[in-house]
C-alpha positions in Angstrom: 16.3 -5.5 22.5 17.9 -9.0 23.2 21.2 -7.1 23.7 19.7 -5.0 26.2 17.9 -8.1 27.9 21.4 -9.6 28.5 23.1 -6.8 29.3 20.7 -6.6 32.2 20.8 -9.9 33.7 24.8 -9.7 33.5 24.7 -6.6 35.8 21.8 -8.5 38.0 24.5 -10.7 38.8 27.6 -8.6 39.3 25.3 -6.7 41.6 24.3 -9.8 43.6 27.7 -11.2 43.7 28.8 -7.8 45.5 26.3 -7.7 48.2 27.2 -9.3 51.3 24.3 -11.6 51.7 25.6 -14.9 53.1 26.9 -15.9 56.4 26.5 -19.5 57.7 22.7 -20.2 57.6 21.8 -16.4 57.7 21.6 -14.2 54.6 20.3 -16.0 52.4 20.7 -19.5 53.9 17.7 -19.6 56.3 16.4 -17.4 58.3 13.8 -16.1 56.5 10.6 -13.7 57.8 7.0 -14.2 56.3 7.9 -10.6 54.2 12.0 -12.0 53.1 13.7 -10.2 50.3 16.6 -13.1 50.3 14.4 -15.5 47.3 15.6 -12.3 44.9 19.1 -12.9 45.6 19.1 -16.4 43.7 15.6 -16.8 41.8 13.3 -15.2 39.0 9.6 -16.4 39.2 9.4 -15.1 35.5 12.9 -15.1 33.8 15.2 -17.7 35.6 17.7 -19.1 33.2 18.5 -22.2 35.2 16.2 -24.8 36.2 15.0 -24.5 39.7 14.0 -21.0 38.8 17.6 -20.2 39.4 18.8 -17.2 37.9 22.3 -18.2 37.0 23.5 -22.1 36.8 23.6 -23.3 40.1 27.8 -23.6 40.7 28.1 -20.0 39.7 25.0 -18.9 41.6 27.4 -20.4 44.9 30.3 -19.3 43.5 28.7 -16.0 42.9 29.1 -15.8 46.9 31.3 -18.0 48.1 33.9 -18.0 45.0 37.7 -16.1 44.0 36.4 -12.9 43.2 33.5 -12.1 45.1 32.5 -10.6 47.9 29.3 -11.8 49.3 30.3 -14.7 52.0 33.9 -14.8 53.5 34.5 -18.5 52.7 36.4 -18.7 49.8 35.8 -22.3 48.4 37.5 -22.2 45.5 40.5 -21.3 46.7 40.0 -22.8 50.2 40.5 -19.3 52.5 38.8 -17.5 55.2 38.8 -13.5 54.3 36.9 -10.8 55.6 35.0 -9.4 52.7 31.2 -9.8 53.4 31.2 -6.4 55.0 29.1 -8.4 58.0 31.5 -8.4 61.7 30.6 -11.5 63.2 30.6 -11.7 67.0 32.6 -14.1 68.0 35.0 -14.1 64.9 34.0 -17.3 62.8 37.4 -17.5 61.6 41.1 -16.1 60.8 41.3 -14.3 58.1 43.8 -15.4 55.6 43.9 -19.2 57.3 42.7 -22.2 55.7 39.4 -23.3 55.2 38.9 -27.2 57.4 37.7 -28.5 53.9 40.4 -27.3 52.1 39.1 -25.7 48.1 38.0 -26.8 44.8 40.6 -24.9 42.8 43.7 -24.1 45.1 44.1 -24.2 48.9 45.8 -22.8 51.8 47.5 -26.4 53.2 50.5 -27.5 54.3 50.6 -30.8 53.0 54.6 -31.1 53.3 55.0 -29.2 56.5 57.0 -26.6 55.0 58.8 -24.0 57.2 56.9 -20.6 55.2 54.7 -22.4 52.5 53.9 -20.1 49.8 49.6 -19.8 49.3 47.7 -20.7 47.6 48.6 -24.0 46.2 46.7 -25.6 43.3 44.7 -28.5 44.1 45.7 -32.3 43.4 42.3 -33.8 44.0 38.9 -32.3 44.9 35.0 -33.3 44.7 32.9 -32.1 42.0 31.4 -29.1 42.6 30.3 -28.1 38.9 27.8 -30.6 37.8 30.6 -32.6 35.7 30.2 -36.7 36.9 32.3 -39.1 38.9 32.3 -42.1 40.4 31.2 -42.5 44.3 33.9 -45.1 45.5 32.8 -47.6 47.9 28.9 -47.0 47.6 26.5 -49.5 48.0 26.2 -52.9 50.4 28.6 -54.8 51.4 28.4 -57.5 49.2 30.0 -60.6 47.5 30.1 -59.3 44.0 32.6 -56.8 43.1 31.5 -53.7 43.0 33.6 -50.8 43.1 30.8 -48.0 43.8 28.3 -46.1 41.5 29.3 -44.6 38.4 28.2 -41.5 36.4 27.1 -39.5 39.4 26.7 -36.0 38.9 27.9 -33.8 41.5 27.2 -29.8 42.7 27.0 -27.9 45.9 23.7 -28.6 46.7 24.3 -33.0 46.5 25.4 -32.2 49.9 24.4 -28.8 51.1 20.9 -27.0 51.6 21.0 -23.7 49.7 17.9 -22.8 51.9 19.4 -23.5 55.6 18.5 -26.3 58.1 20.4 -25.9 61.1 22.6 -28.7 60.4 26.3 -28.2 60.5 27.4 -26.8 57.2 24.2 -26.5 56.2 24.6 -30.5 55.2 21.3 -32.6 54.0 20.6 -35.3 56.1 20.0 -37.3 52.5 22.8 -36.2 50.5 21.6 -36.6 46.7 22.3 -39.5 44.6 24.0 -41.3 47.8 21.3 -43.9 47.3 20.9 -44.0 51.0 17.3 -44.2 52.6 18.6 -43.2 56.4 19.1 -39.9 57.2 22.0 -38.5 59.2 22.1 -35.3 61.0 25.1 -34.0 62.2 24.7 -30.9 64.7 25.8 -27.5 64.1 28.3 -25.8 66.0 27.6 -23.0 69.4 30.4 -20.8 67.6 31.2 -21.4 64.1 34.7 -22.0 63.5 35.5 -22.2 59.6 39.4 -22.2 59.7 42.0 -24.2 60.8 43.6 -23.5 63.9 47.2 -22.0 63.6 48.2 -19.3 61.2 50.4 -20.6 59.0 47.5 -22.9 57.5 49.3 -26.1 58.9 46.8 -28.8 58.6 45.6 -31.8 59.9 42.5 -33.1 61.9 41.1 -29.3 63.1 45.0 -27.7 62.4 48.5 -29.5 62.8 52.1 -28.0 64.0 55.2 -28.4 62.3 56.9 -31.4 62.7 59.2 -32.2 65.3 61.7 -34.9 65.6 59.3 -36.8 68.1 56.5 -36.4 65.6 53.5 -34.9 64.7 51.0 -33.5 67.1 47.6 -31.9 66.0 44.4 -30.3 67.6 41.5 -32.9 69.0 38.8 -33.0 66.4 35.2 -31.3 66.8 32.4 -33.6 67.8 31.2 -32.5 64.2 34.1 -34.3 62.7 33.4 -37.3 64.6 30.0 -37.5 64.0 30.1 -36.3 60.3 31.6 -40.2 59.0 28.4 -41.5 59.2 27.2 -38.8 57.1 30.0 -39.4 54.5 29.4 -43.1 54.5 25.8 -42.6 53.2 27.7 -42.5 49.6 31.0 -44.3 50.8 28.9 -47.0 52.7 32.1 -49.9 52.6 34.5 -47.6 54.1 32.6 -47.0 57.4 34.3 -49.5 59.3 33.9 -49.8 63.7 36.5 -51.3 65.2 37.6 -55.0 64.7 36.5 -54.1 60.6 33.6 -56.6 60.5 33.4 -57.7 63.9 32.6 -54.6 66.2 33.5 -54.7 69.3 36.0 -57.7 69.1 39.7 -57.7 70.1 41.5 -57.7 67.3 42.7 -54.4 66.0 41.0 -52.6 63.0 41.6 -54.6 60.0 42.0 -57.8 61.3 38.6 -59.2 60.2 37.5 -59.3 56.6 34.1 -57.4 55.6 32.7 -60.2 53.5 33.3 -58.4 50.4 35.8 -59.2 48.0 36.9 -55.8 47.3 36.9 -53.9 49.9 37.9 -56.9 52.6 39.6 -55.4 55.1 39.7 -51.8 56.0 40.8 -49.6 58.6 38.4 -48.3 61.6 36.4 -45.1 60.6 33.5 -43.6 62.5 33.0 -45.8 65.9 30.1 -44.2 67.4 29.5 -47.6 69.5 32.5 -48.7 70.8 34.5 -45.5 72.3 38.0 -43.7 71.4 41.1 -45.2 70.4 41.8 -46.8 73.5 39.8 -50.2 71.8 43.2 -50.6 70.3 45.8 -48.7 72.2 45.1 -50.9 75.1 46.2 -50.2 78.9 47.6 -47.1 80.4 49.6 -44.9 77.9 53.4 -46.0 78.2 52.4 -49.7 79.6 51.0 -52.0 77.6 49.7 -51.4 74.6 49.2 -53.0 71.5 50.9 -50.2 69.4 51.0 -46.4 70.2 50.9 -43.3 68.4 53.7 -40.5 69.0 54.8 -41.5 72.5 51.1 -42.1 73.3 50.3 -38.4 72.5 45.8 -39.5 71.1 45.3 -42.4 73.0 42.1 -40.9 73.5 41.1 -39.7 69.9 38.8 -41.2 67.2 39.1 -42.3 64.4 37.0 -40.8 61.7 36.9 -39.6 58.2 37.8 -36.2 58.2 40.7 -37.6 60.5 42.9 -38.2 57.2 40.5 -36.3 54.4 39.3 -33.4 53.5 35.4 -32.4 52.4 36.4 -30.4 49.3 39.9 -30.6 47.8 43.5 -31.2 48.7 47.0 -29.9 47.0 48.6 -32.9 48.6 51.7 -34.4 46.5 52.1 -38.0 46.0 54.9 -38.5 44.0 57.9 -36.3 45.7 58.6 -39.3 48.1 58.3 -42.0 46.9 56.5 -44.3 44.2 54.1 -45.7 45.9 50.6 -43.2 46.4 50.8 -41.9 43.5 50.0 -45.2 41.6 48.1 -47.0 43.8 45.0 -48.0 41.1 41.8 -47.1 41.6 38.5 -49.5 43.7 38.1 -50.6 39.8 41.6 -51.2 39.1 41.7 -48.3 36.7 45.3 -46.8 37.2 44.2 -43.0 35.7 44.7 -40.6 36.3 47.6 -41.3 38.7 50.5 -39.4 40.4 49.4 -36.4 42.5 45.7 -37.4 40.7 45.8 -40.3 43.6 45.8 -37.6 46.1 42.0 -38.6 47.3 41.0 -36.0 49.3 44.4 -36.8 51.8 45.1 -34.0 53.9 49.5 -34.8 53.9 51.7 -35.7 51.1 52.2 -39.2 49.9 50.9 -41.1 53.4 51.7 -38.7 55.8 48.4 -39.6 57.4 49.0 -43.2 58.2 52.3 -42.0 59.6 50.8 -39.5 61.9 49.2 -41.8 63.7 51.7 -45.2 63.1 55.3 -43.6 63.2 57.9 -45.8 61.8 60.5 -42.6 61.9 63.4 -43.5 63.4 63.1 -41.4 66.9 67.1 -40.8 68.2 66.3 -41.7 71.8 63.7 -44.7 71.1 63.4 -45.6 67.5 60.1 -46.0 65.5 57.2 -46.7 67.1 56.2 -50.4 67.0 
């Protein structure tokens, strides 16, 4: 009989991990009518076998869905790919298929960290959020403050710390609260007209919304979605010392991000993330592009862009190398001064190799005709 018992619930969830359910907040993500069938597609009211009345443990409930093998939403997660496999035809598209996912994957992605000619896909992942339950440490959290404090420990960490399984309306389905952020103020962050889950050029180039190769004048990329702007205050409910306006501590002032020191001893001076208050890049990148500014970016390509998270991370997991070029990222220690794990370990989340990101944006590559960039 017991045999029996599990042979059943094993094919209860093969058979819901085959039926194309989920799609952005429909399915079973919101949606619902007073007579919904979508609560049998992840709970038992009588036989769960996970708490929350869930009928599998919650990462392979998602993953059920959203994972490698199966065939119920068409964002691949774990291996950070858009594919058409939900049997639903969305209209307009939500994505290309075979391009990679904005937040990169859990397991392997679809990235071209190195800005290779025909990268070969997928790509294991060299850093990546906990998705699983297994606990981490959420750098940066708390108050600025004058004892040192790296950020809160022993946190553990699944899908639903930062999404709602049940829909709200709110891009990516994110909580205004994430759990265990220890914040108390909600942040919204509002969904998209057309959802748009991929990156914008086909060979899964990557950076900001998409990036194009590299040219000997440099790097230029897509502007970011208001969503990306607006998502760093979201992200600094559990990073809370990184979120930095312009002038670091003093917003508003002249001096460029980073010139003014936070008031904390560890994280002192940081560099401008998420400024809401105090417009686009031009704070810094001041006068008319080509005459007079302070420094400049590519031949004054973004004078106009902002500076946020998502500008230089991804949300889920990134195959970025950090040890090919050079010594340097890959053993730059941790907020506690732990130096493991290290090498490509040290990726955090970056969306290019070794600090690709900082040169994006500050280019010290010798240019033929001008030089670096100041």
């Amino acid at each position: 009989m017991k045999r029996i018992v599990v042979l059943m619930f094993v094919a209860l969830v093969l058979t819901f991990a085959t039926v194309g359910l989920a799609s952005a907040d429909g399915g079973p993500h919101g949606g619902y009518t007073p007579t919904t069938d979508a609560c049998a597609g992840c709970h038992r009211a009588h036989t769960a076998q996970a708490p929350k009345l869930l009928m599998v443990p919650e990462d392979a409930l998602c993953l059920s869905c959203h994972g490698a093998t199966a065939t119920g939403a068409d964002t691949n997660v774990e291996d950070g790919v858009y594919l058409d496999r939900d049997g639903n035809t969305e209209s307009p598209p939500e994505g290309n298929v075979n391009r990679g996912l904005k937040g990169g994957g859990f397991v392997n992605t679809h990235m071209n960290t190195d800005f290779s000619v025909s990268p070969t896909f997928p790509i294991s992942v060299t850093s990546h959020h906990n998705y699983d339950g297994s606990t981490g440490t959420i750098w940066g959290n708390g108050p600025i403050t004058g004892t040192v404090y790296p950020g809160k420990p022993n946190v553990s960490m699944s899908c639903t710390n930062c999404h709602d399984p049940h829909g709200n309306g709110n891009y990516r389905i994110l909580k205004p609260l994430p759990v265990s952020s220890g914040s108390t103020v909600t942040v919204t962050v509002t969904d998209e007209t057309t959802k748009s889950y991929t990156v914008s050029y086909a060979n899964g180039q990557y950076f900001g919304v998409g990036y194009e190769a590299a040219m000997a004048s440099g790097l230029t990329r897509d502007r970011m979605s208001q969503q990306y702007q607006d998502v760093s205050g979201w992200c600094a409910q559990c990073h809370t010392r990184y979120l930095a306006q312009y002038g670091s501590s003093t917003p508003g002032g002249d001096p460029p991000p980073g010139s003014n020191p936070s008031g904390d001893p560890l994280f002192a001076y940081r560099h401008m993330a998420g400024d809401r208050a105090h417009g686009p890049c031009d704070r810094c990148h001041i006068g008319s592009p080509g005459a007079g500014v302070v420094f400049v970016t590519y031949n004054d390509k973004y004078w106009n862009h902002d500076v946020e998270c998502m500008t230089c991370h991804v949300a889920h997991g990134t195959s970025a190398d950090m040890t090919t070029d050079g010594p340097f990222s890959g053993s730059v220690p941790w907020p506690d001064g732990s130096t493991s794990p290290n090498g490509d370990a040290r990726s955090s989340l970056l969306r290019v190799d070794g600090r690709g990101v900082c040169q994006a944006c500050h280019n010290k590559q010798p240019d033929p005709a001008t030089g670096p960039t100041p």
